[in-house]
C-alpha positions, 0 to 999 in steps of 0.5 A: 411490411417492414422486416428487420434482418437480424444482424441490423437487431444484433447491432442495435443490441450491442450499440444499447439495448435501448436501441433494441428495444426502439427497434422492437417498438417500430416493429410492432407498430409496422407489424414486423416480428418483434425481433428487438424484445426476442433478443432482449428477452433472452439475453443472458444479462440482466436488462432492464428499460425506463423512461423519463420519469424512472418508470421500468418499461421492459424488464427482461427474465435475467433481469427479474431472477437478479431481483428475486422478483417476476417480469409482470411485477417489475413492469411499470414499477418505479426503478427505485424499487430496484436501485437505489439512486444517486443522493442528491438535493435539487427537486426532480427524480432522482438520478441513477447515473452520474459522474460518482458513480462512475466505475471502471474504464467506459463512461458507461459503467456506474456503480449502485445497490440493487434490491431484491423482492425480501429487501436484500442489498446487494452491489451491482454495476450498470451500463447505461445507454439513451435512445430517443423515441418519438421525442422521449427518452428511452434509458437502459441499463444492463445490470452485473450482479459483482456480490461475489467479485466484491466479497473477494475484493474485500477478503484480498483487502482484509488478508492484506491488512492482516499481513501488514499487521503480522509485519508490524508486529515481527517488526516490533517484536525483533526489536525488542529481542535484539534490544534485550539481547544487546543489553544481555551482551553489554551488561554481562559479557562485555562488563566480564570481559572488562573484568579480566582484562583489568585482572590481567593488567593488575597482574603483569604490574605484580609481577614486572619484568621478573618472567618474560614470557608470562608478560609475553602471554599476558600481553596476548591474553590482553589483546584478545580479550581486547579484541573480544570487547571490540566484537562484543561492542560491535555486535551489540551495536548492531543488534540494538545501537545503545545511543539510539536508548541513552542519546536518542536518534540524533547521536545513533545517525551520528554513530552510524554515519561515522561507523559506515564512513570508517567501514567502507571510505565513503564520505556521508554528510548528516544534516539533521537538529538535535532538537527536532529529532527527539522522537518516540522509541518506535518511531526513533527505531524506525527511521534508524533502521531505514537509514541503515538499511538504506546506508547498507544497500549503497554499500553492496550496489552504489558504487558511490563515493558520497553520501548525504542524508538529510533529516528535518521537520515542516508542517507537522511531518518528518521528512527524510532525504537519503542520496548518493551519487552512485549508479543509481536504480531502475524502476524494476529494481524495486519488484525483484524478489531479492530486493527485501532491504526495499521492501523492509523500508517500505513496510516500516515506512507505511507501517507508520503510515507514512510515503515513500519515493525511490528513483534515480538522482540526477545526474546520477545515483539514488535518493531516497525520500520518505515523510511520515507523520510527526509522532508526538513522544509518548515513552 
């Protein structure tokens, strides 16, 4: 009488539960205990056993609570009682493993729907084993019921897109109050300010030379309504630039181009056509605000001493290229908590449903490549 000890069965279980259910097949037509089966029949995990022709052999207790269903019920059922196989078209039976259906990091794990007794769906995953057995193939699979781990998927995914929404929408929504604040600003004020200014021109010609001081105050007055104007402008500029409304977003990169170079001596090149950058407002508004997002990040952390920005069309895209010749960026700068002027350019750009690259130049520097889809003017 043959007797298997039982850490050879343990080993067989854990190389496939086909193996054990092999070894339990030998067993008992030598008259050995029926180790293999004991094992299976208690594993905590549901395990189930067919042959060629997906006729279930074993099914263990874990197996028939999985499926609403009992041991005797499941034994000699067709598998595709339970599963649900892989869409195919040639003659034969249908597959229930297959490189599509493959999940996870072993060859092993495939992705299905099982089906309970009352015909419920639910996901599951499989690992699949072969043993053969007096010339046939014995195929086991041990099932993992992931209906909760894939309704927390879904949640996680349903709440991020719900947060890129959110980011769309403040987005959107700043925008169009710094677009009316900018319009409050340069209708009222700045046309009150211009207002005084001439007043006060109109009133040192009146009275000439005849009280020097008053042409003294008067000219001070000037000044600083003169400065105030400026302020004013640029203010205004910077919460909603009045080119990007009135020349489109060609002479707003041609005005911001001109303002960084000014504000902070560093030479910047725009390579762009008029006539391929006649967008539509939010998409216009968008790429705007990367580029002086981007402009604003090589200012604080570059160290560089030229910039060049290029923006054309091809094959239906718009493609944006931002580079300097800087210090350039590590890979872990991008996950830092205090870089949010990145992150704004990535939610802008994906909000457009667009891609984004940002690596280190060579020799050195950022360049910065972003392509979204061509949008069509609408507004």
């Amino acid at each position: 009488m043959l007797r298997l000890p039982p850490p050879a069965l343990l080993l067989g279980v854990g190389l496939g539960a086909a193996a054990g259910y092999a070894f339990g097949r030998r067993a008992r037509r030598m008259g050995a205990p029926d180790y293999g089966n004991d094992i299976i029949a208690h594993a905590a995990e549901a395990i189930i056993s067919t042959d060629d022709a997906n006729t279930i052999l074993v099914a263990n207790p874990a197996a028939a609570a999985m499926f609403a269903s009992t041991v005797a019920t499941m034994r000699g059922a067709p598998l595709a009682r339970y599963l649900t196989p892989l869409p195919v078209n040639a003659d034969g039976p249908p597959p229930y493993f297959g490189d599509t259906g493959r999940v996870g990091r072993r060859a092993t794990d495939y992705a299905m729907s099982g089906i309970r007794a009352d015909g419920t769906v639910f996901p599951i995953e499989g690992s699949a084993s072969t043993v053969m057995e007096d010339g046939a193939a014995i195929h086991t699979i041990i099932l993992r019921d992931v209906t909760d781990r894939q309704e927390v998927h879904e949640k996680l995914t349903r709440s991020h897109t719900q947060l890129r929404q959110l980011s769309s929408a403040l987005q959107t929504i700043r925008e169009q109050e710094r677009a009316h604040i900018a319009r409050e600003l340069h209708d009222d004020l700045g046309q009150l300010l211009a207002t005084l200014r001439m007043d006060l021109v109109l009133l040192r010609n009146v009275n000439g030379g005849k009280a020097p001081d008053r042409v003294r105050l008067i000219d001070g007055m000037e000044q600083n309504l003169l400065t105030a104007i400026t302020s004013l402008r640029r203010i205004a500029t910077n919460l909603r630039p009045r080119s990007l409304d009135e020349g489109g977003l060609f002479f707003a990169l041609q005005g911001l181009r001109d303002e960084f170079v000014e504000r902070y001596g560093i030479a910047c090149a725009l390579y762009a056509d008029e006539a391929e950058l006649r967008l539509g407002d939010s998409a216009s508004t968008a790429i705007f605000r990367i580029v002086q997002e981007a402009l604003t990040n090589i200012a604080r952390h570059a160290h560089a001493a030229n910039v060049t920005i290029t923006l054309y069309r091809i094959d239906g895209e718009v493609l944006l290229t931002v580079r300097d010749d800087g210090s350039g960026i590590q890979p872990g700068d991008l996950d830092k908590a205090a870089s949010l002027g990145l992150v704004g350019m990535r939610e802008r750009v994906l909000d457009m449903h667009g891609d984004i690259s940002i690596n280190s130049d060579e020799p050195h520097g950022t360049r910065i490549d972003i392509v979204v889809p061509l949008l069509v003017r609408t507004d």
